[in-house]
VOGU-3710 file (C-alpha; in Angstrom, 3 decimals, decimal comma):
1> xxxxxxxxxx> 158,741/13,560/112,796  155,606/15,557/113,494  152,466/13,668/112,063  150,680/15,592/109,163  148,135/18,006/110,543  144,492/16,963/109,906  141,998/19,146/107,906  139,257/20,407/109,947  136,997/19,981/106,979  137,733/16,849/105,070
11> xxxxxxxxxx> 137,232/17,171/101,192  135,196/15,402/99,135  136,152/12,628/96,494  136,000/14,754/93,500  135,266/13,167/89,777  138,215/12,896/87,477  138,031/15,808/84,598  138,758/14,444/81,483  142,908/14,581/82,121  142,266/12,326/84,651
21> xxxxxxxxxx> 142,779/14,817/87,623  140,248/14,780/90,143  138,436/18,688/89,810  137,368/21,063/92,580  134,340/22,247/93,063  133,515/25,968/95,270  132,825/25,326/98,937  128,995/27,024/99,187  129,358/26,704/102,997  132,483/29,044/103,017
31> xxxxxxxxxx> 130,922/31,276/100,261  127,734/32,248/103,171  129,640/32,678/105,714  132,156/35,197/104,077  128,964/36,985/103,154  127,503/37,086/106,365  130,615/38,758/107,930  131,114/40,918/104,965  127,296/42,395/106,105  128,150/42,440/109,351
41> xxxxxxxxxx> 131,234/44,893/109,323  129,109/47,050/106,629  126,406/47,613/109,618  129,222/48,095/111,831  130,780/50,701/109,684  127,403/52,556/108,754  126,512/52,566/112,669  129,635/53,786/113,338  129,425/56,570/110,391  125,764/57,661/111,529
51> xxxxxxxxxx> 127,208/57,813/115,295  129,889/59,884/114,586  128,019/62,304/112,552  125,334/62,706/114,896  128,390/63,975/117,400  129,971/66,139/114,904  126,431/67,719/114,239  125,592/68,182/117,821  129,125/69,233/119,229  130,958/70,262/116,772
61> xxxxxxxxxx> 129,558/71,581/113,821  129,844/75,745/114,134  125,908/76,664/114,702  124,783/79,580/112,993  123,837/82,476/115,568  122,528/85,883/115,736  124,928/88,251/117,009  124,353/91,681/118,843  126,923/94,320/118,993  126,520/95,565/122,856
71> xxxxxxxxxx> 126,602/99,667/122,721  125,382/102,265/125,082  121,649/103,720/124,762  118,940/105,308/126,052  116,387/102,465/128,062  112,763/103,758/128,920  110,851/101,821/130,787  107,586/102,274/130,165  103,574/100,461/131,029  101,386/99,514/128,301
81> xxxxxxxxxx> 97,589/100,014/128,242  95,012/99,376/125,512  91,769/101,520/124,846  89,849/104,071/122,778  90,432/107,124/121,239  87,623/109,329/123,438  86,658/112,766/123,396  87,210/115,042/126,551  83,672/116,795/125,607  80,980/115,423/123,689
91> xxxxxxxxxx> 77,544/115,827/123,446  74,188/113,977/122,123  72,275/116,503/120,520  68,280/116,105/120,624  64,795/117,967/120,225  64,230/119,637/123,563  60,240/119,286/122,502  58,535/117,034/119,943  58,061/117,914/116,424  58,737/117,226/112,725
101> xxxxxxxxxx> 61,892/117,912/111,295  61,656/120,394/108,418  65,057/121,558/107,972  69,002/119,677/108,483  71,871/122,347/108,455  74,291/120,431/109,026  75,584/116,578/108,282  78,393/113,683/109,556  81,767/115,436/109,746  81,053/118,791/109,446
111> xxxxxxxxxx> 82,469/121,669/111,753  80,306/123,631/113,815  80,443/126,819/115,786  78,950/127,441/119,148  75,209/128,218/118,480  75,185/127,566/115,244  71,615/125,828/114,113  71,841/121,957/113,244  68,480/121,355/112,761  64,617/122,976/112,677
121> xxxxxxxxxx> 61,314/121,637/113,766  57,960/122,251/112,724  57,280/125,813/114,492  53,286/126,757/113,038  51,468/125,903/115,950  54,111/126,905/118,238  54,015/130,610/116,378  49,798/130,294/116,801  50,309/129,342/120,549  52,935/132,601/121,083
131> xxxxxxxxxx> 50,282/134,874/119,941  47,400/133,361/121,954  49,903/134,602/124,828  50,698/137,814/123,748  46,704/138,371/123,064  46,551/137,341/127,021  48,553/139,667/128,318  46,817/142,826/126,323  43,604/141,331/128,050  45,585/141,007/131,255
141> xxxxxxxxxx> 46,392/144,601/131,095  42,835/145,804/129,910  41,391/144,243/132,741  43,890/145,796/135,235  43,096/148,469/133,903  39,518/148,881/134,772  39,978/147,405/138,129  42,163/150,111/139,239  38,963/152,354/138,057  36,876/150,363/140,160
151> xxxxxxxxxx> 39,301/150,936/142,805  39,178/154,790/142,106  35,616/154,960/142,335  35,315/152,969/145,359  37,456/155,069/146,900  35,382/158,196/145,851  32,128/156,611/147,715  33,948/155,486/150,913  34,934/159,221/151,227  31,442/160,659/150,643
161> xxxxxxxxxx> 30,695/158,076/153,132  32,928/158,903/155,442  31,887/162,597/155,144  27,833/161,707/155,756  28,938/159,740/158,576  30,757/162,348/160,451  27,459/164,638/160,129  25,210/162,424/161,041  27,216/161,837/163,990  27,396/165,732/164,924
171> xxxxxxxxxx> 23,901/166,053/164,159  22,688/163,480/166,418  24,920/165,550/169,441  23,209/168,261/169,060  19,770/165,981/168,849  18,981/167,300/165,405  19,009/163,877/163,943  16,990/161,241/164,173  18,810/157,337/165,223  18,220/155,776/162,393
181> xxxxxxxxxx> 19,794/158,525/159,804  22,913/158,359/161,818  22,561/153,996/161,564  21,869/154,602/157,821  25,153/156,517/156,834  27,428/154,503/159,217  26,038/151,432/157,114  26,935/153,011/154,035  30,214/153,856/155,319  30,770/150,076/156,263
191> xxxxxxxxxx> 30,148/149,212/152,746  31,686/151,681/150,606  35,098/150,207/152,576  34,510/147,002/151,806  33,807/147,789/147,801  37,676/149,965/148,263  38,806/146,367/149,266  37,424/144,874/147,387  38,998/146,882/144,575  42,289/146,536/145,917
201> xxxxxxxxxx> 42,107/143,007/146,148  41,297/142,253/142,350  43,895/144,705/141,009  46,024/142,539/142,676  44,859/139,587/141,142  44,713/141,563/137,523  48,365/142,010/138,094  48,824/138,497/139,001  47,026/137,618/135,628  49,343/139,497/134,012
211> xxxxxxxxxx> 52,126/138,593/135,548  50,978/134,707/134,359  50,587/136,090/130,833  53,518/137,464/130,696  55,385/134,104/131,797  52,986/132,501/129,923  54,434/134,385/126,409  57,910/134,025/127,672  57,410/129,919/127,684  55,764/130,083/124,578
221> xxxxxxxxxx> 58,800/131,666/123,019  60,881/129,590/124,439  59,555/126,602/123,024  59,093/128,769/119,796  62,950/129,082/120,160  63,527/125,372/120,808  62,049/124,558/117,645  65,554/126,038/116,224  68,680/123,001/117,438  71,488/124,594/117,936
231> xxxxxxxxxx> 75,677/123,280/118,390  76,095/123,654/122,024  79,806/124,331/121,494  82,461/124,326/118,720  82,754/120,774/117,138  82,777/117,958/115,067  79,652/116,430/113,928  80,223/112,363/114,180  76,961/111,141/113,627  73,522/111,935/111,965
241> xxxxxxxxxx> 70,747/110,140/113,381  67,732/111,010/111,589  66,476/112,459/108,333  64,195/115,202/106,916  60,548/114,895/108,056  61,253/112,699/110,568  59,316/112,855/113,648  61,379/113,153/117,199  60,357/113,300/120,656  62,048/115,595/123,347
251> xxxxxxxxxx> 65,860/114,311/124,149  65,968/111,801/120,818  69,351/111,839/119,828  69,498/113,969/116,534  73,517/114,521/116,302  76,433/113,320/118,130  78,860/116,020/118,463  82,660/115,814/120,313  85,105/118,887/120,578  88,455/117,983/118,870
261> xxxxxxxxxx> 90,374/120,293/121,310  90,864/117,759/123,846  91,278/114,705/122,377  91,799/111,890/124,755  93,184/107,746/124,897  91,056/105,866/127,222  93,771/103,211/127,972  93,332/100,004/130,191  96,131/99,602/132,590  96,985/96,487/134,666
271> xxxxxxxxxx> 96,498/97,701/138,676  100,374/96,324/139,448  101,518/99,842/137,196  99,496/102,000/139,298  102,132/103,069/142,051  104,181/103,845/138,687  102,170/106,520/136,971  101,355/110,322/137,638  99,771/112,965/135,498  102,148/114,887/133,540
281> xxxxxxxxxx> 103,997/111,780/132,204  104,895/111,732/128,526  103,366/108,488/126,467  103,688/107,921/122,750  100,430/106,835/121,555  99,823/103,779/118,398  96,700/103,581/116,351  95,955/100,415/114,956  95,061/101,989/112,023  98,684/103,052/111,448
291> xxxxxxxxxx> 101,177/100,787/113,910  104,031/101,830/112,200  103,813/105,408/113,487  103,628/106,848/117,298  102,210/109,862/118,199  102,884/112,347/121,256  100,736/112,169/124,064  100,726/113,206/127,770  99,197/111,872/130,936  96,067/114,121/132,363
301> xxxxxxxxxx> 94,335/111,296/134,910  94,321/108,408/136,547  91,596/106,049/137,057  90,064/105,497/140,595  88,415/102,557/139,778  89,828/99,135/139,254  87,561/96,794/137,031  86,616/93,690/139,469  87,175/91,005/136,714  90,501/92,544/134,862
311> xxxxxxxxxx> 91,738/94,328/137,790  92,651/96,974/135,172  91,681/100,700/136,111  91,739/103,427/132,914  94,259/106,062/132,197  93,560/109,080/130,081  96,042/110,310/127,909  95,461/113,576/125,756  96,763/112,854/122,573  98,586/115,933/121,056
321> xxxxxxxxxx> 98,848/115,328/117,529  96,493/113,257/115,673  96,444/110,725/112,294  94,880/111,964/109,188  92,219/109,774/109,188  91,054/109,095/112,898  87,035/108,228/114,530  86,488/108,342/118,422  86,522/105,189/119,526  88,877/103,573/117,376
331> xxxxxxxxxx> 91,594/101,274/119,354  95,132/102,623/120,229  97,718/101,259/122,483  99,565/103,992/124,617  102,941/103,312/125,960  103,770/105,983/129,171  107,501/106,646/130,184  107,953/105,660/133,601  111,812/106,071/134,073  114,565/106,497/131,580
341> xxxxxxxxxx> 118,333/106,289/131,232  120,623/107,159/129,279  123,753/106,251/127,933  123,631/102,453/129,540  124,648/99,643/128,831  121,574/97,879/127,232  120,478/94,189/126,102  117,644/92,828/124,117  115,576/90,987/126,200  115,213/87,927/122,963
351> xxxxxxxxxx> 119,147/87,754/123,459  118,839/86,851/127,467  119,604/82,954/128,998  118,092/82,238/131,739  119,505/79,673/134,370  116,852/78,696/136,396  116,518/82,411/138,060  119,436/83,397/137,278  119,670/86,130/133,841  122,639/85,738/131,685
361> xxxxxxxxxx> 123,789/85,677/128,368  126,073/83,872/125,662  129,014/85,891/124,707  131,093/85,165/121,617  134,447/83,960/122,553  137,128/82,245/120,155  134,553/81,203/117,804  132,634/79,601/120,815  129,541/80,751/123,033  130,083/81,221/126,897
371> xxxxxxxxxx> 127,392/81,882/129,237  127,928/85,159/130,951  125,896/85,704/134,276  124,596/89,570/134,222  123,050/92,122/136,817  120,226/93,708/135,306  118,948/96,973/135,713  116,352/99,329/134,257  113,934/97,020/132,506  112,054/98,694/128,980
381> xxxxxxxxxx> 109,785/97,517/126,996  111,975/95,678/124,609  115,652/95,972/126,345  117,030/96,198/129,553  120,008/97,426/131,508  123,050/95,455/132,101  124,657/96,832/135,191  127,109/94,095/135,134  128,721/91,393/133,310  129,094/92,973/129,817
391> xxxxxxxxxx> 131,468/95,592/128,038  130,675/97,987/125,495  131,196/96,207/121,875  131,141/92,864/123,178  129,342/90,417/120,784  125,873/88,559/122,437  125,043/85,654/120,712  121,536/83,863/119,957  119,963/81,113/118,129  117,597/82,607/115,896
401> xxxxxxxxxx> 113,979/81,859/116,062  113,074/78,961/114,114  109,433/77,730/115,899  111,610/74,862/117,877  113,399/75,138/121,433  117,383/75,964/120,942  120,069/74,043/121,398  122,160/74,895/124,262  124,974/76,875/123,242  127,582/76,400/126,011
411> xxxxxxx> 130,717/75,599/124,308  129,244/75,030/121,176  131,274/76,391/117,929  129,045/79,183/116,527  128,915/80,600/113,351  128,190/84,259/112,807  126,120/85,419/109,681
//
């Protein structure tokens, strides 16, 4: 017979209950360890719960993606600059001569013609000073006037002279007069010459006066004239710098005035777009004031200057329609058409994938996203041509932005909104 097997654990001697049975009391070392393992398969089971979520989340769960239909468009591509809004012609109107403003005829904004007067100076003493010069040219002319009778009369004694001269001389041939009658009249003839050139010589400095008079008026008048500002071309007025009875000197800035017929965008362009742009291109012009609207604009020169610190040079961009409300020198961005396509094949550029340098994209496929390599073509602004590797309707696929870096979605389950 096989002995009795011995208990690992022996028990111990019990007290008799009141039957006389011995009773049995709860082991407390089986009662921990039962709740030690009972702990330790609840960790187990949680670690195992949190692990297999975590790859159900990551792998499996269907990701919610942005989708893009792939259709055929137009792609421009065009170059960006920044600038001003600048006027072709403008001008800073000023007092050609100092004075005192005593009259403004015109203000900020308003329209001008060619000629038109914009301001007046002070013109009293300029009015005293024109007739000081008009009163020197009537004594200019009084005095040429009796010069030229000077002239006449000296002209009347060097021919008596001349004729006392001549019979002296025959006298003396025929030894009927004496030498010093005939050195008498040929002295007088020697002198009456030199009062005739002497008359000649200051009517032509009484003309001379006159002439200076004369010149002398006209300068006066023109400063007279001066006194008057007038618009040195049809315009805008865009700025009033000074009041009535304020006191200029010559070139002080008084108005600023532009001509709105040629109204121009100053852009800044980077140097790389140079070989890229040519007068004559069409560019769609955006004023900050109003971004949600573009406005027609065409290309009429390029910069030959490259800023040394930017290496930007400026393109000018006459702007053919304007906003309601717009002030030269206000900022615009200008975008120029460099090359355009149409009816392509076109992509987003937000919806590209990039491995390494390689461009591709994630194409929906049996609920799943599957990295399509692509050839790329025309590049816009905010698209670009797919020469290869997608067909027309084929559904791109992205992870939306959310301020974090996106999961890869190769083989991932996607879900589209």
């Amino acid at each position: 017979m096989c002995p009795e097997p011995q208990s690992l654990i022996e028990p111990a001697e019990l007290p008799a209950d009141v039957s006389g049975r011995p009773s049995r009391q709860p082991d407390s070392t089986w009662t921990v360890s039962a709740r030690a393992y009972t702990w330790a398969m609840t960790k187990i089971l949680l670690v195992l719960l949190v692990a297999g979520g975590s790859v159900y989340w990551t792998r499996f769960r269907p990701i919610a993606v942005e989708g893009y239909q792939i259709a055929r468009e137009p792609v421009v591509a065009e170059v960006m600059g920044t600038g001003t809004l600048e006027a072709h012609t403008s001008a800073t109107v000023g007092a050609k001569i100092p004075g005192r403003i005593v009259e403004i005829k015109a203000d900020q904004n308003d329209r001008v013609k060619k000629g038109q007067p914009l301001a007046v100076l002070d013109d009293s003493e300029l009015k005293s000073q024109v007739e000081v010069a008009d009163s020197a040219i009537a004594t200019a002319q009084a005095t040429l006037a009796r010069v030229k009778t000077d002239e006449a009369r000296a002209e009347a004694v060097l021919e008596l002279a001349r004729i006392n001269d001549e019979r002296s001389a025959k006298l003396q041939s025929q030894s009927a007069a004496a030498q010093l009658e005939v050195d008498t009249s040929r002295e007088r003839l020697k002198v009456a010459q030199a009062d005739v050139e002497r008359a000649t010589a200051a009517i032509e400095e009484a003309q001379q006066q006159a002439v200076t008079a004369q010149n002398t008026l006209r300068y006066q008048k023109t400063l007279l004239d001066n006194a008057v500002i007038p618009s040195p071309f049809d315009g805008l007025v865009v700025r009033r710098d000074h009041v009535l009875g304020d006191v200029v000197a010559a070139g002080t800035c008084i108005f600023q005035i532009v001509s709105t017929d040629e109204l121009w965008a100053s852009v800044w362009v980077d140097e790389t777009a140079m070989a890229a742009l040519s007068p004559g291109q069409s560019a769609r012009i955006i004023f900050r004031s109003q971004p949600g609207k573009a406005y027609p604009g065409t290309v009429v020169r390029l910069g030959r200057e490259v800023d040394r610190q930017t290496r930007e040079f400026l393109v000018d961009i006459q702007v053919q329609d304007l906003p309601v409300n717009w002030a030269v020198g206000q900022r615009v961005d200008a975008y120029v058409a460099t090359g355009r396509k149409e009816n392509v094949l076109s992509l987003p550029y937000r919806l590209l994938a990039w491995k390494g340098t390689k461009p591709g994209a994630y194409v929906a496929k049996d609920g799943q996203a599957q990295w399509q390599p692509l050839k790329l073509g025309l590049k816009g602004l905010t698209s670009v041509e797919a020469v290869e590797g997608l067909s027309e309707g084929q559904m791109v696929v992205a992870v939306p932005a959310s301020g974090g870096q996106p999961a890869p979605l190769d083989g991932r389950r996607i879900a589209l909104p």
